[in-house]
N, C-alpha and C positions, 0 to 999 in steps of 0.2 A: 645588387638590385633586390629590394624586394618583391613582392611577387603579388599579380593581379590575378585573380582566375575565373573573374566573368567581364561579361562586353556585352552592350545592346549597340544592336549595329541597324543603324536609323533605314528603314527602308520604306518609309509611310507614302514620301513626297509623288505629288501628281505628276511631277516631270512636265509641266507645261511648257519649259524652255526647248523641249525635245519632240512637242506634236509636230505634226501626227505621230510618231513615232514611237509614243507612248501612248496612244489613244484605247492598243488591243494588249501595251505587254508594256507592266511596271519599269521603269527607267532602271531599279537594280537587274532587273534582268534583261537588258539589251545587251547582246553580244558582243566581246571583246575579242575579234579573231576568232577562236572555237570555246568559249569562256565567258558565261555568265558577267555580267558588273562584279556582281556582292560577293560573288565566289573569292574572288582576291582578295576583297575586307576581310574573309572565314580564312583563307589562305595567310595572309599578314598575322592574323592574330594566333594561329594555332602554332603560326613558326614564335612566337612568344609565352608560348604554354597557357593561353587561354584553354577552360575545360568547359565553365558554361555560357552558350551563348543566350542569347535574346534578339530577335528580330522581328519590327512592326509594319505591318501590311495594312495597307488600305483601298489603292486601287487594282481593281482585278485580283483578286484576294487568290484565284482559282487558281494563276497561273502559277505561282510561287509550290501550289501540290502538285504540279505536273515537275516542275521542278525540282523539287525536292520528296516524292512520293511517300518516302519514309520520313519524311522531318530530319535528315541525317545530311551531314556533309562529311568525308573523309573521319568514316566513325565517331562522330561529334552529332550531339542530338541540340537541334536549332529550335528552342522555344520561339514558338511563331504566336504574334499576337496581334489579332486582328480589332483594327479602330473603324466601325463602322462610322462613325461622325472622326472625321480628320481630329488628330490631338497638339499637332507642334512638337515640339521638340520636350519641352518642359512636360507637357501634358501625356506625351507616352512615357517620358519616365516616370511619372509620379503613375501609372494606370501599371507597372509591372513590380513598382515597389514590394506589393505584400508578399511575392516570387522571391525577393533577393536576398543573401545572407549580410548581416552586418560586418560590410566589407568593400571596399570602392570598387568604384564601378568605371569602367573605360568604354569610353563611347564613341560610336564610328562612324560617319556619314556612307550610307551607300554610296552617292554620287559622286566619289572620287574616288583615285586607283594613285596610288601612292608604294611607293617602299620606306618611307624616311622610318629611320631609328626609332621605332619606339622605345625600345630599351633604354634613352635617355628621360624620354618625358615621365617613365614610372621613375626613372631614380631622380629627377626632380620635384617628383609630388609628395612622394617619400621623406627626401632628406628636406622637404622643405615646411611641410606639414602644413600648407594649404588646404583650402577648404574643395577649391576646384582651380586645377592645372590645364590651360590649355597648351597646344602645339601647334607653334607660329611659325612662318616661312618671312624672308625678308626681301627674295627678289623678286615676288610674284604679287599681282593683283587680282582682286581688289584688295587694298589696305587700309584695312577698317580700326587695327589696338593700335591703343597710345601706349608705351609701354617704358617702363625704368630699368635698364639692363641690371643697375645698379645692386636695389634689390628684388630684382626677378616679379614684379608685381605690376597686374595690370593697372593701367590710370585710367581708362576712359574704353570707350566704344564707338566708333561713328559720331564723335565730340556728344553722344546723347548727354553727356553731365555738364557739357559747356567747358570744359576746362582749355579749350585752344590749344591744347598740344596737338604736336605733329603726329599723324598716324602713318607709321612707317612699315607697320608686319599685316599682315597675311594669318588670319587663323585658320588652319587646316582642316576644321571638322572633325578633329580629335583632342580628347580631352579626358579625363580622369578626377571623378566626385568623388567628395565623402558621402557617407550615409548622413551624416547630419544636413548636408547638401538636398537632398535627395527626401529627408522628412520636411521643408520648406516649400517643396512642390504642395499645390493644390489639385486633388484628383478629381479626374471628369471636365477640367477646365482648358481652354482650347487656347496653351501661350508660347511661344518663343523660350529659350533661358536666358536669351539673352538679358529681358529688364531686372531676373535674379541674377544675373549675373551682374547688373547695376547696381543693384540693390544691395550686394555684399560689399562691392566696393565703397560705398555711401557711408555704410555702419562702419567700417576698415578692418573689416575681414578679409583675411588673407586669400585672394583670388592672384593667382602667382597665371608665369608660363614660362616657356624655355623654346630658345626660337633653334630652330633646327634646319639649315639648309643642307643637309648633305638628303645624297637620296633626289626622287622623281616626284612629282606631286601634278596632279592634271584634274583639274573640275571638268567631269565630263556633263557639263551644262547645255549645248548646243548642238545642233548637227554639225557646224565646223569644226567645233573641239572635238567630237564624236569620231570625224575624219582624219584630223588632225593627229589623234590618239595612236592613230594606227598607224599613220606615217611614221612617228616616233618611235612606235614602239618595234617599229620594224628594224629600223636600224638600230635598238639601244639593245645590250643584256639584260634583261629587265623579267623579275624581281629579283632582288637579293632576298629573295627568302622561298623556299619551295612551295612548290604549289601542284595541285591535285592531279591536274593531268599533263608531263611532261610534251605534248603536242599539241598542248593550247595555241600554242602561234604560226601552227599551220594554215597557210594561204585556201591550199585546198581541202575541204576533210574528206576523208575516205569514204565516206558513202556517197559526196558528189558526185555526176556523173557530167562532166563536160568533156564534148565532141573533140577530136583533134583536129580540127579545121579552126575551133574558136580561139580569139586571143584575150588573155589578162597583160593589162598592161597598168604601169604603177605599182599605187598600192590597191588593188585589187583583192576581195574576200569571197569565196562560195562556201555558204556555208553547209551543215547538217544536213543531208539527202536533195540539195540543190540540183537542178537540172540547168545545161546553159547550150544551145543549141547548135547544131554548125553555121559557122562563120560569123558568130555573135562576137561582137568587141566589149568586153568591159575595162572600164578605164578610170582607175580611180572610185571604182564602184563596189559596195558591201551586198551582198546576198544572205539574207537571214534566211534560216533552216526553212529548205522545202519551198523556197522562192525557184519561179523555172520562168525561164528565158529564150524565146522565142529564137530559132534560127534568122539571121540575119540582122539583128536587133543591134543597135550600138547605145552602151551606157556609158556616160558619162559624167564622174562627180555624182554619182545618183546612190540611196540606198533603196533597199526593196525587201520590205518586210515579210514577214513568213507566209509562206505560202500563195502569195501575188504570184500573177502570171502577168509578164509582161512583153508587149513587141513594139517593136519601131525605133524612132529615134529617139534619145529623152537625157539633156542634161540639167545636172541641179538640183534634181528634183526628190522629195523620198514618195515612193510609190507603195 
């Protein structure tokens, strides 16, 4: 394999799919168990010997410094780049271009929590000398490439070129550009990659992928997937690759402070310095740090964002 050693790891997006929930704290940073979103994209990548990161902010810019005070993760210093006007995807890469060495670049969606192989999709990009490699899934939706196993090359996107082929993969929000890629962006301008990503296939430059279903792969887009997430990930061994703090997937964290008369029932979370009262029921309910819960209170299917006080009865709901 040869070797990649930087990543911008996408973390601009509003998270609208996730309000309110994301209304006071960036979608990368909503909590997985005791674990940041993005921390597992920085986790995945340093177990593949990434040295320099990149990461783009835009809503609640403040919260990512309380999160990361020093700019550091697990000894790794996270260039954080803030897009006061939203940029896309295309437009933050091309806004960190003059930052990067002539050298491809791996790019990460915050909004999803994966372990799949990357180790493969570098030795794809590599030995195939594409311009840009994505990583495709094939039992999961939505499935948007049209794709030729044959020679590894994408044909289409969301039929945007018309070509009526079958779209049968799943692109993972991981991918891997050249620098000639990457000089084709317009800086300052506010685009998707995907229509450069049409636009290579059009000229018949080589935009390849390599579908990869071993491994876990979850868009965490919704408050169901959100909840969902955690049901899985309770029952699976998950990740194949270390990650920063070996007690990320404890139910309760050590600074919680719930009564012994209260029940967790499910998949239940308290999280960082949470309070949960006597004889409160949570049931299927997340507690984000410093959420405190009234005695006698029962949740259900509910989450409850930082620092909310909440009593009574309440299911469904995020508070």
């Amino acid at each position: 394999m040869s070797e990649i050693t930087q990543a911008f790891v996408l973390g601009a997006g509003l998270g609208t799919r996730l309000r309110p929930l994301t209304d006071d704290l960036p979608k990368p940073l909503v909590p997985v168990f005791q674990k940041p979103l993005i921390t597992f994209a920085f986790d995945h990548l340093i177990d593949i010997g990434i040295a320099n990161f990149f990461a783009n902010t835009h809503h609640r810019p403040e919260r990512f410094v309380e999160a990361f005070p020093a700019a550091i993760y697990r000894d790794r210093r996270i260039q954080f780049v803030h897009e006061p006007e939203l940029l896309e995807t295309a437009g933050g890469i091309a806004n960190i271009a003059g930052a990067l060495p002539d050298e491809p670049l791996l790019v990460y969606n915050a909004d999803i929590l994966t372990d799949l192989p990357i180790a493969r999709l570098i030795d794809r990009h590599f030995h195939s000398g594409n311009i840009v490699t994505l990583a495709l899934r094939s039992g999961q939706e939505p499935k948007h490439i049209a794709f030729d196993a044959g020679s590894g090359r994408i044909l289409d996107i969301q039929n945007a070129l018309g070509s009526g082929l079958p779209h049968e993969l799943l692109f993972t929000g991981i991918y891997i550009i050249e620098r000639r890629f990457i000089d084709r962006l317009e800086r300052g301008v506010k685009r998707s990659v995907v229509p450069y990503f049409l636009e290579l296939i059009r000229a018949g430059e080589k935009i390849g992928g390599v579908v990869i279903d071993e491994g876990n792969w979850w868009d965490v887009g919704n408050r169901a997937s959100y909840l969902q997430l955690h049901r899985d990930l309770l029952r699976l061994k998950f990740p194949a690759y270390r990650v920063g703090d070996p007690n990320w997937k404890t139910t309760v964290h050590e600074s919680a402070t719930v009564d012994a008369s209260a029940e967790l029932r499910g998949c239940s979370v308290v999280g960082r310095n949470c309070e949960v009262g006597a004889g409160a029921i949570l049931d299927d309910t997340i507690l984000w740090a410093g959420a405190q819960i009234a005695s006698k209170s029962h949740l259900l299917g509910c989450i409850v964002r930082t620092h909310r006080r909440v009593e009574g009865i309440h299911q469904g709901i995020d508070i």
